[in-house]
C-alpha positions in Angstrom: 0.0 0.0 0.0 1.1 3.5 -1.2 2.3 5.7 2.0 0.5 8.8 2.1 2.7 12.1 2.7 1.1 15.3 3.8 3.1 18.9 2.3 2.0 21.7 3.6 1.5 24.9 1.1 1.6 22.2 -1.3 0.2 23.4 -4.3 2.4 26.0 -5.8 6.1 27.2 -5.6 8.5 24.8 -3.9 5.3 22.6 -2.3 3.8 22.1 -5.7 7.1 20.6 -6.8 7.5 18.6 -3.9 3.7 17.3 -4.2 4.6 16.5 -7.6 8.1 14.5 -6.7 6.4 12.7 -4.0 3.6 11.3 -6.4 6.0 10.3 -8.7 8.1 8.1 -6.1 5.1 6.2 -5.6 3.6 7.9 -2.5 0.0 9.4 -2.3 -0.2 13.1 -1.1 -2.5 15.0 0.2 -1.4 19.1 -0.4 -2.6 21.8 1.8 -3.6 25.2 0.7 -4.3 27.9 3.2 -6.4 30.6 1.0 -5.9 30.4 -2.9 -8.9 28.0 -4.0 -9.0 28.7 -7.7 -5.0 27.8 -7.9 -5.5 24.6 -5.6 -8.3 23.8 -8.0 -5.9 24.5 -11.2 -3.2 22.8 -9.3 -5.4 19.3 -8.3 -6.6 19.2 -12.1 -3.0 19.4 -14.0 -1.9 16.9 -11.0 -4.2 14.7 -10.0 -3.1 15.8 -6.5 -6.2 15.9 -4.1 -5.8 19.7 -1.9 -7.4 20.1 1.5 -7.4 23.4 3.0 -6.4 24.7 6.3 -4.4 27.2 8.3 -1.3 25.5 9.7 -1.0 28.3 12.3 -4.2 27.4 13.9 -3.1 23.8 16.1 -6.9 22.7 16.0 -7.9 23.2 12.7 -4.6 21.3 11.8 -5.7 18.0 13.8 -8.8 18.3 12.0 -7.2 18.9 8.8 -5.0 15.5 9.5 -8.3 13.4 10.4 -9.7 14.5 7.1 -7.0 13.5 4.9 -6.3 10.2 6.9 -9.9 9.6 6.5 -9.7 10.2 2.5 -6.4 8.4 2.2 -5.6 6.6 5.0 -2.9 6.9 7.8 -0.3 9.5 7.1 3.3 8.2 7.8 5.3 11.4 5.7 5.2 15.2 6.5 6.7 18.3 5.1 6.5 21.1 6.8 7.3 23.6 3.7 4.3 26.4 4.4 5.5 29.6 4.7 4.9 33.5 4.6 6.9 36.5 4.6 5.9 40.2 6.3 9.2 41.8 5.6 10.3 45.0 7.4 13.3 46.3 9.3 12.9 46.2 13.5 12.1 49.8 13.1 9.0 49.6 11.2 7.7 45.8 12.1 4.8 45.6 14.7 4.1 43.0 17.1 1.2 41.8 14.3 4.3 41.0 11.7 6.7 39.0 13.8 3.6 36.7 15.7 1.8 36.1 12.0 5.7 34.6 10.7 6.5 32.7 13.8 3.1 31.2 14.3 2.7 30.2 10.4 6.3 29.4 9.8 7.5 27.9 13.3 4.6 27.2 15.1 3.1 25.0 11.6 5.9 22.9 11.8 4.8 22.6 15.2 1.2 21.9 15.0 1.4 19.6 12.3 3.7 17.5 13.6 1.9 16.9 16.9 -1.5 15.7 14.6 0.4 13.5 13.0 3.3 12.3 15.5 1.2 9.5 17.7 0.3 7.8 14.7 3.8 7.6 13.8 4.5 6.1 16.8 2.1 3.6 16.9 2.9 2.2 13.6 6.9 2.4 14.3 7.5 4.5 10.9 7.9 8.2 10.4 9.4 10.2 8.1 9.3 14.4 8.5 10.9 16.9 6.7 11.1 21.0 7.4 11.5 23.2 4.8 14.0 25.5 6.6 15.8 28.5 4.7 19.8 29.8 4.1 18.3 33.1 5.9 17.7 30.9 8.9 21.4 29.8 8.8 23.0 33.2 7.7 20.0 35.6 8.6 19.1 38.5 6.6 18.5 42.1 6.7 14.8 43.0 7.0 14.1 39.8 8.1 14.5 39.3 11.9 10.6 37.4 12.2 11.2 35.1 9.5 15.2 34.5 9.7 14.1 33.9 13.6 11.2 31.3 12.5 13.5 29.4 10.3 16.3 28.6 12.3 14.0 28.0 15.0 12.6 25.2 13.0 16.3 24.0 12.6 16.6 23.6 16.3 12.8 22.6 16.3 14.6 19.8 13.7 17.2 18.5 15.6 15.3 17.9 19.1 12.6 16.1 17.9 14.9 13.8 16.0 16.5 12.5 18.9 12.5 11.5 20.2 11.7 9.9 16.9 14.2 7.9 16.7 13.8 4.9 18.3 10.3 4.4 17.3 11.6 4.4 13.3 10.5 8.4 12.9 13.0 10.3 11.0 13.0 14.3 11.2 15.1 16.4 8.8 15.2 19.3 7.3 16.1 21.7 3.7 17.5 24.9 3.7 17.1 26.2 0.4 19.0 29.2 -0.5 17.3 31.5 -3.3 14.8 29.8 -5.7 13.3 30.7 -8.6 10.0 31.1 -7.1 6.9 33.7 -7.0 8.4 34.6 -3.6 12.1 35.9 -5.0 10.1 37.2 -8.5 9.0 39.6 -5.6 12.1 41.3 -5.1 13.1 43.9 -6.7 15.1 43.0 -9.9 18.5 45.2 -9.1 18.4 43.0 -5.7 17.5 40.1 -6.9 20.7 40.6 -9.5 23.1 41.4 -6.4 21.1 38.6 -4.6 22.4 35.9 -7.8 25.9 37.7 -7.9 26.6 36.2 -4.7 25.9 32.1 -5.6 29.3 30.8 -6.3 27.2 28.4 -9.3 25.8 31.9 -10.5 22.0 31.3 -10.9 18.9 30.7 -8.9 18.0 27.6 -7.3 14.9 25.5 -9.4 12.1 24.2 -7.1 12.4 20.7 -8.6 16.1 20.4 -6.9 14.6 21.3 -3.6 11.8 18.2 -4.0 14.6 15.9 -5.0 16.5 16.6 -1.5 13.1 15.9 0.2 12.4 12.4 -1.6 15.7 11.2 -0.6 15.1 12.3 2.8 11.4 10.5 2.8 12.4 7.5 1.4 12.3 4.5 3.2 16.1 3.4 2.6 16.8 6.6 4.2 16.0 5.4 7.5 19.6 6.3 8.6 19.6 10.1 8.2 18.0 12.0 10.8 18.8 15.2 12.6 20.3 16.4 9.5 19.9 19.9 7.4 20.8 19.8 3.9 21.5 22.8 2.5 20.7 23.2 -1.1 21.9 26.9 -1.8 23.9 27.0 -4.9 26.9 27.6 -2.2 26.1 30.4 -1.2 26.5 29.7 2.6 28.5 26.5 3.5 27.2 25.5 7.1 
């Protein structure tokens, strides 16, 4: 029987690849969306991908959101943690309302939906978990003290919960990408973004489909000896 993997703001950018990457290893995934219904409806017909929507900042509606999918697919023994926002701003300008909405989507997620879906895990002896962390939560970055502070948090978060998984056959890892060619860094301004690229030793922007490879090794059921770990996938731009 197929396992069934949960990614979290799976239907576009880095998730949608990753949604993609686990369907085609086999697995069958469940994507969740937090707003966008017309592209998770776009994204389930070019895929074949079922979406389920939910906010992974709010803990209960995350539980719920787990009992849903295991309901529609059955018991859900791979996560990635890969939703994220942004609100960026310097200390000066950012209010209370921009750091809490980044830590408690971008830390507290990885958070929530790994407690819905962690006693199953354990009961069945078989895990496998992987948190889409960033190079900004290894090297930080200006303007971004909320999320810089929620990403490195979840490499910590990473690290901890690996040493409780492990003898009960859950492995927890995590990717920090560096800059990727996504709706995100089209964002940025383009004379940034071309100061941003200067700086990658291999001279280009990272493709979302490299990210989802790193996280199908790391779900894969031979890679039961790999925990703890953060691979960075960056281009070299920060070798930690």
């Amino acid at each position: 029987m197929a396992r069934v993997a949960i990614v979290t703001g799976g239907t576009r950018g880095i998730g949608e690849a990753i949604s993609v990457a686990l369907q085609e290893a086999g697995m069958t995934v469940a994507a969740n969306y937090a707003g966008n219904e017309e592209r998770a409806k776009a994204f389930t017909e070019r895929t074949g991908i079922k979406a389920f929507r939910w906010d992974v900042s709010d803990h209960d509606a995350c539980l719920a959101g787990v009992r849903e999918v295991e309901g529609a697919l059955g018991p859900v023994d791979v996560l990635v943690n890969n939703a994220g926002i942004t609100r960026d701003t310097t200390m000066k300008r950012m209010d209370h309302a921009k750091w809490q909405e980044v830590i408690d989507t971008n830390l507290g997620g990885c958070f929530n939906m790994a407690k819905a879906v962690w006693d199953g895990m354990v009961g069945r002896g078989y895990g496998r978990i992987v948190n889409i962390g960033s190079i900004n939560g290894q090297a930080g970055q200006y303007g971004q003290v909320n999320y810089a502070a929620a990403k490195s948090g979840i490499h910590g978060f990473t690290k901890a919960l690996a040493q409780e998984g492990a003898r009960a056959g859950i492995t927890v890892n995590a990717i920090a990408p560096g800059y990727i060619d996504t709706d995100m860094v089209a964002a940025v301004p383009e004379d940034v973004l071309g100061k941003i690229v200067a700086r990658i030793p291999v001279n280009r922007l990272g493709r979302a489909d490299e990210i989802a490879r790193g996280v199908a090794f790391l779900v894969d059921e031979n890679a039961g000896f790999v925990t703890g770990s953060t691979l960075s996938i960056n281009g070299g731009q920060h070798m930690y």
